[in-house]
C-alpha positions as CSV (number, residue, x, y, z in Angstrom):
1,X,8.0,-6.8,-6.7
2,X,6.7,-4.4,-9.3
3,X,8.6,-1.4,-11.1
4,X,6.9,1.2,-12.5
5,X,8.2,2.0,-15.7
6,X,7.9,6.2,-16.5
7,X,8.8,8.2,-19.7
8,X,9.3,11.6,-20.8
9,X,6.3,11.4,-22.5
10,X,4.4,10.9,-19.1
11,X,6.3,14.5,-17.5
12,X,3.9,16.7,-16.9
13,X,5.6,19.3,-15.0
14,X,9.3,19.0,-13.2
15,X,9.1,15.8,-11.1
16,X,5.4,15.1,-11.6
17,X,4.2,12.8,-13.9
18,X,1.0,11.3,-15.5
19,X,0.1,7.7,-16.0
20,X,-2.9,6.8,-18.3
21,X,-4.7,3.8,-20.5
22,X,-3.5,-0.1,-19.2
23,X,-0.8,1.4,-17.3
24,X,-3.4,3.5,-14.8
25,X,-5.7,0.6,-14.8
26,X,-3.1,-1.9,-13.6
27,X,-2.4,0.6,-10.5
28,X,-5.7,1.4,-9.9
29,X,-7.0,-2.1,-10.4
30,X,-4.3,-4.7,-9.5
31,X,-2.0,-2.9,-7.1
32,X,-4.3,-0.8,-5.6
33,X,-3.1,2.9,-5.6
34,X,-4.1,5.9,-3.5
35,X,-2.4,9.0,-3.2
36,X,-0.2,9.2,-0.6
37,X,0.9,5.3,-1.9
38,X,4.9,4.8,-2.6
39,X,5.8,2.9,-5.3
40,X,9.4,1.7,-7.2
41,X,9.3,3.5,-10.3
42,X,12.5,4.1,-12.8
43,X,12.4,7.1,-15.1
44,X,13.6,5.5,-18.7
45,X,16.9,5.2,-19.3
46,X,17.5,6.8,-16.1
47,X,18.1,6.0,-12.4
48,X,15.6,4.1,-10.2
49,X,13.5,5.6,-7.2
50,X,10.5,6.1,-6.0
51,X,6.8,7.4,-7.2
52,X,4.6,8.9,-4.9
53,X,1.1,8.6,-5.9
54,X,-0.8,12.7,-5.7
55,X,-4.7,11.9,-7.4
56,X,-5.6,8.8,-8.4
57,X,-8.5,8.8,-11.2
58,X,-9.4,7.8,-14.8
59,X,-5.3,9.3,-15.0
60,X,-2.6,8.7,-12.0
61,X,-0.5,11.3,-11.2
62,X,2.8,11.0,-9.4
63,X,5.6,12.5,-7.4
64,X,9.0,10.9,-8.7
65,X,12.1,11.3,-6.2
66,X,15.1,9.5,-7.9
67,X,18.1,8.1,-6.6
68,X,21.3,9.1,-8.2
């Protein structure tokens, strides 16, 4: 099972986030993304959760809902 790795660097606004370069071509390509899609995802050096995929494109953006 895959865990999507996220930084602060890849914030774009609150809870949203942008994914670009070999990490948007891995979910676009191998694991098949479209919005609406639920992922695992883990904010670095921060809790787990889940990423909710909003556009998919050249860039993915997500929705990131933590667990505490």
């Amino acid at each position: 099972m895959n865990l999507l790795l996220l930084f602060e660097a890849d914030r774009s606004a609150g809870d949203r986030f942008c994914v670009r370069g070999a990490r948007a071509a891995h979910l676009r390509d191998t694991l098949k993304v479209e919005p609406g899609k639920e992922l695992r995802a883990a904010l670095c050096d921060h809790a787990r959760g889940m990423a909710r995929e909003v556009s998919v494109g050249e860039a993915i953006e997500l929705d990131l809902m933590l667990q505490e």
